[in-house]
MARNUVEX-998455 format. One record per atom (N, C-alpha, C): atom name; residue in one letter; residue number from 1; x, y, z. Coordinates in steps of 0.001 Angstrom, whole numbers, plus 500000, padded with zeros to 6 digits. Example, Ala and Ser with C-alpha at 12.3 -4.5 7.8 and 13.67 -1.06 7.14 Angstrom:
<nodes>
<node atom="N" type="A" seq="1" x="513190" y="494310" z="507800"/>
<node atom="CA" type="A" seq="1" x="512300" y="495500" z="507800"/>
<node atom="C" type="A" seq="1" x="513200" y="496700" z="507800"/>
<node atom="N" type="S" seq="2" x="512850" y="497750" z="507080"/>
<node atom="CA" type="S" seq="2" x="513670" y="498940" z="507140"/>
<node atom="C" type="S" seq="2" x="512900" y="500030" z="507870"/>
</nodes>
This chain:
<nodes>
<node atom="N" type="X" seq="1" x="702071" y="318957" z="692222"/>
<node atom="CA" type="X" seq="1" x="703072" y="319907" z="691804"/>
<node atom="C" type="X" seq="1" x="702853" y="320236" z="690331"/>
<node atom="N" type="X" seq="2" x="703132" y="321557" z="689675"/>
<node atom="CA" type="X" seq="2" x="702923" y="322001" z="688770"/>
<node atom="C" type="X" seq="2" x="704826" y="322391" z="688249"/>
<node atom="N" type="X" seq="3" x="705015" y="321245" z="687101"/>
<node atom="CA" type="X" seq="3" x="705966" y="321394" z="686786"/>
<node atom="C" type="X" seq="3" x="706408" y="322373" z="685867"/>
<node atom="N" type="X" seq="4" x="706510" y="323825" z="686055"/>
<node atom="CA" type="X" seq="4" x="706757" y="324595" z="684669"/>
<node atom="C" type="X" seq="4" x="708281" y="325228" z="684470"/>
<node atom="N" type="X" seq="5" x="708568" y="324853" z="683042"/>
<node atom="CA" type="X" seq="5" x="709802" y="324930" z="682529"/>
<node atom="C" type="X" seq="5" x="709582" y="325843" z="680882"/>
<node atom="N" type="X" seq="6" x="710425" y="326446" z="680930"/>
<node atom="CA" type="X" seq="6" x="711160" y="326720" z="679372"/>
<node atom="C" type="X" seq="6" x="712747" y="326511" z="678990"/>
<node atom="N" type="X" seq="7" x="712858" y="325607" z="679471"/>
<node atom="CA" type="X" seq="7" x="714370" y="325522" z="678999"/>
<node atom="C" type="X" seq="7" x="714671" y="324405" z="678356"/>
<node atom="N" type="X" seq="8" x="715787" y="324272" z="677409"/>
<node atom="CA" type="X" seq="8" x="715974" y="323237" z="676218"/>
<node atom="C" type="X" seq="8" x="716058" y="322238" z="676193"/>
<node atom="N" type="X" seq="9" x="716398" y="321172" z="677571"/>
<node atom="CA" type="X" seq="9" x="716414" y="320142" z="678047"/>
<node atom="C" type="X" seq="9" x="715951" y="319520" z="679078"/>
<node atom="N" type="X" seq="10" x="714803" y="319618" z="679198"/>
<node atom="CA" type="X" seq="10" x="714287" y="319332" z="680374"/>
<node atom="C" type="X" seq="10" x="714045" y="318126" z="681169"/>
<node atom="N" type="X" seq="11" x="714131" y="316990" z="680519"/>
<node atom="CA" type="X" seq="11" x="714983" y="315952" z="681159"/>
<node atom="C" type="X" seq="11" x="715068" y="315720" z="682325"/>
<node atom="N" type="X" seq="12" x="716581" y="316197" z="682714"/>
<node atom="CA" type="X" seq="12" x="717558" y="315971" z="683685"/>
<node atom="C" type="X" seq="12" x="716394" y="316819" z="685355"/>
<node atom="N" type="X" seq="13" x="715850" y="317869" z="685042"/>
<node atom="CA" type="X" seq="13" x="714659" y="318329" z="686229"/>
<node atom="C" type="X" seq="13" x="713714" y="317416" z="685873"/>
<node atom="N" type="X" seq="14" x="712580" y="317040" z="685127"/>
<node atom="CA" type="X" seq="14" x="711765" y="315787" z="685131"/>
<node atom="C" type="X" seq="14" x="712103" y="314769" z="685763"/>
<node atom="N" type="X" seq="15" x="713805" y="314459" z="685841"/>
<node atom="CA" type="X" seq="15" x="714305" y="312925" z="686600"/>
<node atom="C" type="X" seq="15" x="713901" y="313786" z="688108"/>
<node atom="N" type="X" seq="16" x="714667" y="314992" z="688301"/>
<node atom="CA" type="X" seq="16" x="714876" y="315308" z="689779"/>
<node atom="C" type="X" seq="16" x="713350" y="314811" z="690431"/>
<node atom="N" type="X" seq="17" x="712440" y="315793" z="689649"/>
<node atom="CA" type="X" seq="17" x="711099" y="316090" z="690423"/>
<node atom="C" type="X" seq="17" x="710820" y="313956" z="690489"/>
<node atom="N" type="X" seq="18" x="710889" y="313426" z="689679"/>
<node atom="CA" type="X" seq="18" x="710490" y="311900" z="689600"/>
<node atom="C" type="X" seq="18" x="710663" y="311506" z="690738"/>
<node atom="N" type="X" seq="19" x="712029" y="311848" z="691451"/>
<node atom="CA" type="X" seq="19" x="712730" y="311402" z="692389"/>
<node atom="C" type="X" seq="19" x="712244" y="311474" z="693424"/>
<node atom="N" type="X" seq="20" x="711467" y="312439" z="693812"/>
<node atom="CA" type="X" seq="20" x="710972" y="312845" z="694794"/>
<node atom="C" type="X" seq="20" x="709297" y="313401" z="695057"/>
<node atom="N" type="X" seq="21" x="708623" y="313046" z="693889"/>
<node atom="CA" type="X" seq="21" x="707259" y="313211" z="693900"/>
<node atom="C" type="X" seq="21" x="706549" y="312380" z="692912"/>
<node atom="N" type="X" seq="22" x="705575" y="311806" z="693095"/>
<node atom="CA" type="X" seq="22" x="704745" y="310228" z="692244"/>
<node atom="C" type="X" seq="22" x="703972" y="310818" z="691642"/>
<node atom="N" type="X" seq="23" x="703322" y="312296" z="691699"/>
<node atom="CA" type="X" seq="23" x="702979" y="312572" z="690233"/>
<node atom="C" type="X" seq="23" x="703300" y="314505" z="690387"/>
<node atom="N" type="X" seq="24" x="703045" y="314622" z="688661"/>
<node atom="CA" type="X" seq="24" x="703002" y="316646" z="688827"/>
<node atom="C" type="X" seq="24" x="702615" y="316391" z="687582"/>
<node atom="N" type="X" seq="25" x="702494" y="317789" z="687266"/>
<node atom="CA" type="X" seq="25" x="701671" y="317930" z="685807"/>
<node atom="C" type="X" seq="25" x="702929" y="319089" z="685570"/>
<node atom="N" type="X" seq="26" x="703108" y="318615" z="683837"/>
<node atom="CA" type="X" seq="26" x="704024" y="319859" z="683620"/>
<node atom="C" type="X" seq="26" x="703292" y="320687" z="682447"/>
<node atom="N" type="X" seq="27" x="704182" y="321829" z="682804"/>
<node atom="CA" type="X" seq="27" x="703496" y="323152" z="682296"/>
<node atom="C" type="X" seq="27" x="705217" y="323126" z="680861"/>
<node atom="N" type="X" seq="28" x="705227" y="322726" z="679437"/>
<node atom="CA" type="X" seq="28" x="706351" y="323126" z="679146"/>
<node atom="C" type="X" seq="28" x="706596" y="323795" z="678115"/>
<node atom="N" type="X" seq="29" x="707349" y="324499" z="677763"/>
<node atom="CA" type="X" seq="29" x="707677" y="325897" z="677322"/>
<node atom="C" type="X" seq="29" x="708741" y="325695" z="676289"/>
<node atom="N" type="X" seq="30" x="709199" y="326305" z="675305"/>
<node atom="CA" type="X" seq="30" x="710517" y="326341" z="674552"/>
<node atom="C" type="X" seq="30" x="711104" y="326888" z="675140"/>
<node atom="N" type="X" seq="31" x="712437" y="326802" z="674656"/>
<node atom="CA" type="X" seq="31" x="713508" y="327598" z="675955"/>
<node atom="C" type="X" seq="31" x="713398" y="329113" z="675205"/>
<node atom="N" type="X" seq="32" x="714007" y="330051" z="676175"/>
<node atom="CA" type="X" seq="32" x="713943" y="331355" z="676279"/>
<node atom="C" type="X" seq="32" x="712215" y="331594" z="675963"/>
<node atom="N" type="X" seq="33" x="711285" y="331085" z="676477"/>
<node atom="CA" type="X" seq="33" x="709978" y="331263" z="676126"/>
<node atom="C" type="X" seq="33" x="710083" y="332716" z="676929"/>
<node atom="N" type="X" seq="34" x="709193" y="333378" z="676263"/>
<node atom="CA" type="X" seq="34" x="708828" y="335235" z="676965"/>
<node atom="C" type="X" seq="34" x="707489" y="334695" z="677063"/>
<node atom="N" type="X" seq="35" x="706789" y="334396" z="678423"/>
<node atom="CA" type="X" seq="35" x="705919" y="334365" z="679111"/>
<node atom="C" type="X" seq="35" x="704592" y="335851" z="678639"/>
<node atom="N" type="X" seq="36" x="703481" y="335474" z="678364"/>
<node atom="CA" type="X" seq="36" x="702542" y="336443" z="678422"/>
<node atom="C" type="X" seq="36" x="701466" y="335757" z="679745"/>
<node atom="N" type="X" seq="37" x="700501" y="337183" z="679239"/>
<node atom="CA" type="X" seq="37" x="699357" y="337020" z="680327"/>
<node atom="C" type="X" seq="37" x="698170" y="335848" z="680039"/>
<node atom="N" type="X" seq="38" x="698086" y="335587" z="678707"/>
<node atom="CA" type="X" seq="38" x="697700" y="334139" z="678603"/>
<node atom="C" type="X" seq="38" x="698324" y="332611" z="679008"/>
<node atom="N" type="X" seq="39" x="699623" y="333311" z="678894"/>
<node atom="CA" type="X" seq="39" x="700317" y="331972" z="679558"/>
<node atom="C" type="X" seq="39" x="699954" y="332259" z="680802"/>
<node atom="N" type="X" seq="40" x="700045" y="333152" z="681750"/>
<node atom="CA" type="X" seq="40" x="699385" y="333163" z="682878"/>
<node atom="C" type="X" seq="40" x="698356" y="332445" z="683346"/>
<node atom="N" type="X" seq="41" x="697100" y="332485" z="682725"/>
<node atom="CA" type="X" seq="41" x="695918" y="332501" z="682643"/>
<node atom="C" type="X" seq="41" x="696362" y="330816" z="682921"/>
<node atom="N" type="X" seq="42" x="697013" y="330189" z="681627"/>
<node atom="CA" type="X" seq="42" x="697068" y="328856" z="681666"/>
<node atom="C" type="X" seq="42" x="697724" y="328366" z="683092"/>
<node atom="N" type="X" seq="43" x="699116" y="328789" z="683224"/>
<node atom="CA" type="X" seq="43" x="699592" y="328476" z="684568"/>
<node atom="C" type="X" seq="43" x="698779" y="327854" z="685524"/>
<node atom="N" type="X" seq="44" x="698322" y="329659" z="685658"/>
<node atom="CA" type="X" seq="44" x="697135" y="329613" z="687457"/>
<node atom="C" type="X" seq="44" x="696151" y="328541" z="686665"/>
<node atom="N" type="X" seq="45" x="695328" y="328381" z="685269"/>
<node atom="CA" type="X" seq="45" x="694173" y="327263" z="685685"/>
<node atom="C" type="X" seq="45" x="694598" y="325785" z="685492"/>
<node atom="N" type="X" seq="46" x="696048" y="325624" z="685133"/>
<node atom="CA" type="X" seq="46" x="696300" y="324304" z="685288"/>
<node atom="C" type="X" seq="46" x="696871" y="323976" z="687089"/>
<node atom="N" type="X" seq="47" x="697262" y="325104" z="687903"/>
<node atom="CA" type="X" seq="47" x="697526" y="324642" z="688848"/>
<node atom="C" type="X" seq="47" x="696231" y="324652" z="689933"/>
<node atom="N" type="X" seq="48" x="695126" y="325582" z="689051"/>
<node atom="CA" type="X" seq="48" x="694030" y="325110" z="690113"/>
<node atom="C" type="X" seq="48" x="693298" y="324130" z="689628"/>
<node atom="N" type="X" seq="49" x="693600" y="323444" z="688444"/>
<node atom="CA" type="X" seq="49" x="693061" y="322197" z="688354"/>
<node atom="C" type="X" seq="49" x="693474" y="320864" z="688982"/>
<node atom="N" type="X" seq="50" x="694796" y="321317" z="689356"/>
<node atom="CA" type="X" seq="50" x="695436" y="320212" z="690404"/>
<node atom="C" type="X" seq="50" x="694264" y="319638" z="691639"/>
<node atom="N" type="X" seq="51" x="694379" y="318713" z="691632"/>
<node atom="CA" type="X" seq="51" x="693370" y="318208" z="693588"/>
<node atom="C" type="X" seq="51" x="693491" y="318706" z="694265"/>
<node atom="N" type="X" seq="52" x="695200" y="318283" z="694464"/>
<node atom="CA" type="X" seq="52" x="695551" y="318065" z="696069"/>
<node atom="C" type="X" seq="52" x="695654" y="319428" z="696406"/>
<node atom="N" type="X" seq="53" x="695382" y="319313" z="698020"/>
<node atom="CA" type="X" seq="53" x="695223" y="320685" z="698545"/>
<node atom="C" type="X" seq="53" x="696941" y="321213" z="698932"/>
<node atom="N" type="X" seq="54" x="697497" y="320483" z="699035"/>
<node atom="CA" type="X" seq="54" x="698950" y="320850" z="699042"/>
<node atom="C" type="X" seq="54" x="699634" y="320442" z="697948"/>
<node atom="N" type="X" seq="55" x="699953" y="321870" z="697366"/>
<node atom="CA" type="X" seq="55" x="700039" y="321713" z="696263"/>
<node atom="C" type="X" seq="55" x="701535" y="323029" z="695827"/>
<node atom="N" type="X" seq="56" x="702332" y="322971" z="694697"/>
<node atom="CA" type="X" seq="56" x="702747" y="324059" z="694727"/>
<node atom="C" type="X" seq="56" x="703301" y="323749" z="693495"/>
<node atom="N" type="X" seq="57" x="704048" y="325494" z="692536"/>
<node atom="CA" type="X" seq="57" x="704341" y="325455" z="691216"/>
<node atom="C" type="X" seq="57" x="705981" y="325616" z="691598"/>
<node atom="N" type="X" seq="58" x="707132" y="324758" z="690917"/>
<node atom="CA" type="X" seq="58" x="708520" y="324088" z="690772"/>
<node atom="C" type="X" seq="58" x="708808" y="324766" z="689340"/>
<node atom="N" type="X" seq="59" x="709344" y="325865" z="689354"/>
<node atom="CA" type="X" seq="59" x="710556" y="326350" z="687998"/>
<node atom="C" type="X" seq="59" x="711340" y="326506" z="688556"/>
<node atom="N" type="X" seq="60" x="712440" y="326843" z="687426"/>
<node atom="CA" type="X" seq="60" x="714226" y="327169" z="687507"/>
<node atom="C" type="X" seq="60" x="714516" y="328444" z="687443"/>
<node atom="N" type="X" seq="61" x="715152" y="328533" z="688150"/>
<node atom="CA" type="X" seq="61" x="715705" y="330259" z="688289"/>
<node atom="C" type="X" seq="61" x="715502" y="331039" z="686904"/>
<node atom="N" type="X" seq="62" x="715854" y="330267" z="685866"/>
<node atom="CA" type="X" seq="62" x="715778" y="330911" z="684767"/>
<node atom="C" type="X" seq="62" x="714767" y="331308" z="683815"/>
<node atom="N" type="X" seq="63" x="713938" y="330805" z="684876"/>
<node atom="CA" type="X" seq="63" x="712074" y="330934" z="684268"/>
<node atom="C" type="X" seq="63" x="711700" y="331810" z="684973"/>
<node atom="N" type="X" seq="64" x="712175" y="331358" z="686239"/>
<node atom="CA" type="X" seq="64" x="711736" y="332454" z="687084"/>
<node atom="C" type="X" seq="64" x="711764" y="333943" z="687396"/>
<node atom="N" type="X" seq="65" x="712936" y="334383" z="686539"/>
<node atom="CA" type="X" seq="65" x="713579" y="335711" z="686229"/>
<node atom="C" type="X" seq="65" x="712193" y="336070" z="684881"/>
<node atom="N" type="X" seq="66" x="711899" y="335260" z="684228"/>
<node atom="CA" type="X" seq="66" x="711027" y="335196" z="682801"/>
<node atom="C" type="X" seq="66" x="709430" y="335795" z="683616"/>
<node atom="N" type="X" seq="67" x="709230" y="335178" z="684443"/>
<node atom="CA" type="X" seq="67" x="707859" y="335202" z="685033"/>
<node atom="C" type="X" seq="67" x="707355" y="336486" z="686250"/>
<node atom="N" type="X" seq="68" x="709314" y="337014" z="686379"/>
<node atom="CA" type="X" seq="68" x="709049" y="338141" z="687428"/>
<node atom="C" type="X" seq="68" x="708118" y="339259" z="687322"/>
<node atom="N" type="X" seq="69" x="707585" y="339395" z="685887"/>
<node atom="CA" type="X" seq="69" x="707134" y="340390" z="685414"/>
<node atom="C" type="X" seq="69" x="705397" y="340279" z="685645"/>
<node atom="N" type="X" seq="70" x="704814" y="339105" z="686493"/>
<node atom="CA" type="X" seq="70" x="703706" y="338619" z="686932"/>
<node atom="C" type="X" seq="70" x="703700" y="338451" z="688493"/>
<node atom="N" type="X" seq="71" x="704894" y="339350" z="689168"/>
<node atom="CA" type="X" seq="71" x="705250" y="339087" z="690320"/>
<node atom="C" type="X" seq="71" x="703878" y="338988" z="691813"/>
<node atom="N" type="X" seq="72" x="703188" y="340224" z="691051"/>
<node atom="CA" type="X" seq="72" x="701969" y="340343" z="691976"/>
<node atom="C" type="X" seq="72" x="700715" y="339455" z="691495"/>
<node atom="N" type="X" seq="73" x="700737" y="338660" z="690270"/>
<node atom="CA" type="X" seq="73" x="699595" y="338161" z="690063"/>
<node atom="C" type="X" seq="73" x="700289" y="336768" z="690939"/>
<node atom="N" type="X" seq="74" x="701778" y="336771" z="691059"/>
<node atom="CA" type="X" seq="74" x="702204" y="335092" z="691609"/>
<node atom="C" type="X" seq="74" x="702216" y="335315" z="692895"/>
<node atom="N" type="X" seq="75" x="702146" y="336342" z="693534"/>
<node atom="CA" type="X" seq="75" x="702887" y="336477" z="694827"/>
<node atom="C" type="X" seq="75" x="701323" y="335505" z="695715"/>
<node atom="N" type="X" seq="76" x="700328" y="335126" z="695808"/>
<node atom="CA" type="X" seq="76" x="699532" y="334542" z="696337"/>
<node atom="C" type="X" seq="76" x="699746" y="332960" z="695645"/>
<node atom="N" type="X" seq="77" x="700213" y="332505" z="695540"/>
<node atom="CA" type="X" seq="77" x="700476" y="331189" z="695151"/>
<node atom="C" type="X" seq="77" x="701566" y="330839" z="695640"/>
<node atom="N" type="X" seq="78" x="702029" y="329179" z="695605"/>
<node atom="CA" type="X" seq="78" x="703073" y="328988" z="696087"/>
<node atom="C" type="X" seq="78" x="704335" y="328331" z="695412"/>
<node atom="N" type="X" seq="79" x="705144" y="329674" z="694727"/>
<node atom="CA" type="X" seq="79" x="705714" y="329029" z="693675"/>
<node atom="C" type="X" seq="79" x="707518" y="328761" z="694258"/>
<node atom="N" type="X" seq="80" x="708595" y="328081" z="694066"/>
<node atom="CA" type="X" seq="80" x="709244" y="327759" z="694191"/>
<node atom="C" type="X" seq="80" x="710289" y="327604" z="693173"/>
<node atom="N" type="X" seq="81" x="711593" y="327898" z="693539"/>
<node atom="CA" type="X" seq="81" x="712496" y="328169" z="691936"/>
<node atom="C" type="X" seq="81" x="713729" y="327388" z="692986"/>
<node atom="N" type="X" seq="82" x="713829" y="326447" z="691758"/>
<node atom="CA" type="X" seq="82" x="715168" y="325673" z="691649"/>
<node atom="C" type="X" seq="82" x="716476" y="326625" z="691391"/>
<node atom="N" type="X" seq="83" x="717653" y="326726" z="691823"/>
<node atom="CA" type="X" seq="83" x="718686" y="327391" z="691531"/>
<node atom="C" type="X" seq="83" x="719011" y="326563" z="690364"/>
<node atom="N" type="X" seq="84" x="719999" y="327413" z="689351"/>
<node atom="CA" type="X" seq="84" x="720588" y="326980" z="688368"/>
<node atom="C" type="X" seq="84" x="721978" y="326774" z="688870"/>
<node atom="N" type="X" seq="85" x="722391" y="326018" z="688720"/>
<node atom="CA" type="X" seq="85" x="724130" y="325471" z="689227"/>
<node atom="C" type="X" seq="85" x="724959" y="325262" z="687752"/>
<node atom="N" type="X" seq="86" x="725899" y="325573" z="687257"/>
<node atom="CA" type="X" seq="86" x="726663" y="325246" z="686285"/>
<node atom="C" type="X" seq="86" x="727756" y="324511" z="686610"/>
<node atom="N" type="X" seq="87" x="728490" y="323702" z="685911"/>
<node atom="CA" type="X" seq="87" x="729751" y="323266" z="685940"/>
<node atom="C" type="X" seq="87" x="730564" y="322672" z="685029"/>
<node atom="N" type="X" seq="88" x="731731" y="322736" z="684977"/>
<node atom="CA" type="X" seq="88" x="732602" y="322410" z="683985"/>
<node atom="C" type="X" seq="88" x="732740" y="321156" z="683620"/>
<node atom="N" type="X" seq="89" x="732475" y="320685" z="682393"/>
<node atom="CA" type="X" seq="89" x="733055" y="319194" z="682190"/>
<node atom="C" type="X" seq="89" x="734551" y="318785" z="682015"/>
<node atom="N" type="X" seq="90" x="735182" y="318079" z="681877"/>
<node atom="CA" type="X" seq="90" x="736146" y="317659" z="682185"/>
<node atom="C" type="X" seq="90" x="737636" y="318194" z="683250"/>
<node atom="N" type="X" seq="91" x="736635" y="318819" z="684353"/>
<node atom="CA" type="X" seq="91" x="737556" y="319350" z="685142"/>
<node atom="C" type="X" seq="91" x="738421" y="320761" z="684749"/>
<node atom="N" type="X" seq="92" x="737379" y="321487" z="683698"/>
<node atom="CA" type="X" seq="92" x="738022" y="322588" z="682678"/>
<node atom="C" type="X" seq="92" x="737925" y="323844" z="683516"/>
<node atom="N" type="X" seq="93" x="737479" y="323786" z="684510"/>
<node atom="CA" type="X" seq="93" x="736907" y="325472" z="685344"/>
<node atom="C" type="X" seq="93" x="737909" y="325878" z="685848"/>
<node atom="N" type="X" seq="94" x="739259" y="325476" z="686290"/>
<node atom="CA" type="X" seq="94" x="740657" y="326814" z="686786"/>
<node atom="C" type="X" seq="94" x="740944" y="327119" z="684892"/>
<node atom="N" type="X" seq="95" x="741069" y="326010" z="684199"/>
<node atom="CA" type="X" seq="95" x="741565" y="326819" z="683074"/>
<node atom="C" type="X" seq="95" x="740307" y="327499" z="682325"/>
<node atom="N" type="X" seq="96" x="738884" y="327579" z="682593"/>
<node atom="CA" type="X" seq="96" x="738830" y="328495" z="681810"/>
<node atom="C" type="X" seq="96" x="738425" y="329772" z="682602"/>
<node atom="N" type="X" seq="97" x="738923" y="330106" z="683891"/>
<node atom="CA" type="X" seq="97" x="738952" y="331039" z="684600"/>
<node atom="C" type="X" seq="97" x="740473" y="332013" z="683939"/>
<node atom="N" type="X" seq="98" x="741742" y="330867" z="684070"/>
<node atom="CA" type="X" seq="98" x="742751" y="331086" z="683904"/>
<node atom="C" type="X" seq="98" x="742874" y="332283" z="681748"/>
<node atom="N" type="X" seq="99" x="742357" y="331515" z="681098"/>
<node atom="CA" type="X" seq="99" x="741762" y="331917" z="680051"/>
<node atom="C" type="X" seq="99" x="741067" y="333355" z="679781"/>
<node atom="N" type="X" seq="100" x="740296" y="333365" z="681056"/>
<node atom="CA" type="X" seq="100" x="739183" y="334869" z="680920"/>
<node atom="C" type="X" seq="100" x="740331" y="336193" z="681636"/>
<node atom="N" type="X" seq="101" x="740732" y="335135" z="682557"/>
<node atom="CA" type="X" seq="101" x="742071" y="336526" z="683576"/>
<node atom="C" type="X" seq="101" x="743027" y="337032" z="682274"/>
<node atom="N" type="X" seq="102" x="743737" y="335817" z="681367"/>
<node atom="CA" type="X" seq="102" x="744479" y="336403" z="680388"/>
<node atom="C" type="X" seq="102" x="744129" y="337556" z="679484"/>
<node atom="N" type="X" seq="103" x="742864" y="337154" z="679093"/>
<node atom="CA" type="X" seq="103" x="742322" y="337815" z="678213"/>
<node atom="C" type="X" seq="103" x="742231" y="339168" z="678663"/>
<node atom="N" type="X" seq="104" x="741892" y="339621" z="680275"/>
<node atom="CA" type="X" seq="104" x="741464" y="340713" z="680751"/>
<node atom="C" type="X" seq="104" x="742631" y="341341" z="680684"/>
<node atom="N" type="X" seq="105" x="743807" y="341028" z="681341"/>
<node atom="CA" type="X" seq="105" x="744963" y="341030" z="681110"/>
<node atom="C" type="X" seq="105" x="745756" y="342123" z="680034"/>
<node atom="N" type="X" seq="106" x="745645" y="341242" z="678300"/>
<node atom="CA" type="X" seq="106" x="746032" y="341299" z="677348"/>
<node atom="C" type="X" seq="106" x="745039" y="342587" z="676987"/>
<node atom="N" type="X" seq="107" x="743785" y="342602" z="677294"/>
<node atom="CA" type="X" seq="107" x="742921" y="343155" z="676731"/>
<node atom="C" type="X" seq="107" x="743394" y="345041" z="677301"/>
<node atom="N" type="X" seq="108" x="743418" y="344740" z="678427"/>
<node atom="CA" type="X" seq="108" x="744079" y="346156" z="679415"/>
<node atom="C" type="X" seq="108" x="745463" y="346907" z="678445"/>
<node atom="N" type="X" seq="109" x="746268" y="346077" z="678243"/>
<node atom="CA" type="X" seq="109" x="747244" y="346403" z="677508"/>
<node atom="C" type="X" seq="109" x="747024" y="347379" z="676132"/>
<node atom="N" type="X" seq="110" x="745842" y="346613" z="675608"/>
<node atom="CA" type="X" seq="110" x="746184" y="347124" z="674580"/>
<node atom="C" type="X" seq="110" x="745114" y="348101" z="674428"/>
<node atom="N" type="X" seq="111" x="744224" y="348406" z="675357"/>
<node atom="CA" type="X" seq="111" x="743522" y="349833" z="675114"/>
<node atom="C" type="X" seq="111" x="744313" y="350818" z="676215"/>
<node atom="N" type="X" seq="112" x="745734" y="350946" z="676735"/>
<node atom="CA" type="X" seq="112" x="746152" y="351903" z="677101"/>
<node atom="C" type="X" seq="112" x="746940" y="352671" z="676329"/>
</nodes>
């Protein structure tokens, strides 16, 4: 597996992939990295430097939106995108839903 990431903490996906595969090679990026055609270049020859014949490239949705712009040079490979999931810490997500409705709210008011 060809682990490629640009995002700021990468960590917490390094544990995932650990979890479930004994080795990958990662490909890693600064976050908001803007992907060129040399990074390309690198991609495809680090994932055909891989062995194994089953083999495939693991980013996050949010790379993956980054990389769409290589769609036809990727579309013959076998790449795979993790969804991004968010969530609230301390149980904060009705209030800060509750928060954004006010605002829309208040906000209506006062441009009529």
């Amino acid at each position: 597996m060809l682990l490629l990431t640009g995002i700021a903490n990468p960590e917490p996906l390094k544990k995932l992939v650990e979890d479930y595969s004994k080795t990958y090679t990662l490909a890693q990026y600064t976050d908001h990295y803007i992907f060129t055609i040399d990074d390309l270049k690198d991609i495809t020859g680090r994932f055909e430097a891989i062995e194994s014949k089953e083999k495939i490239i693991l980013t996050t949705e949010k790379d993956a939106v980054r990389l769409a712009k290589f769609a036809s040079e990727l579309k013959e490979l076998p790449v795979y995108v993790i969804p991004v999931r968010h969530h609230f810490l301390f149980e904060e997500g009705k209030l800060f839903n509750e928060t954004v409705e006010t605002f829309i709210k208040n906000f209506k008011k006062l441009i009529k």
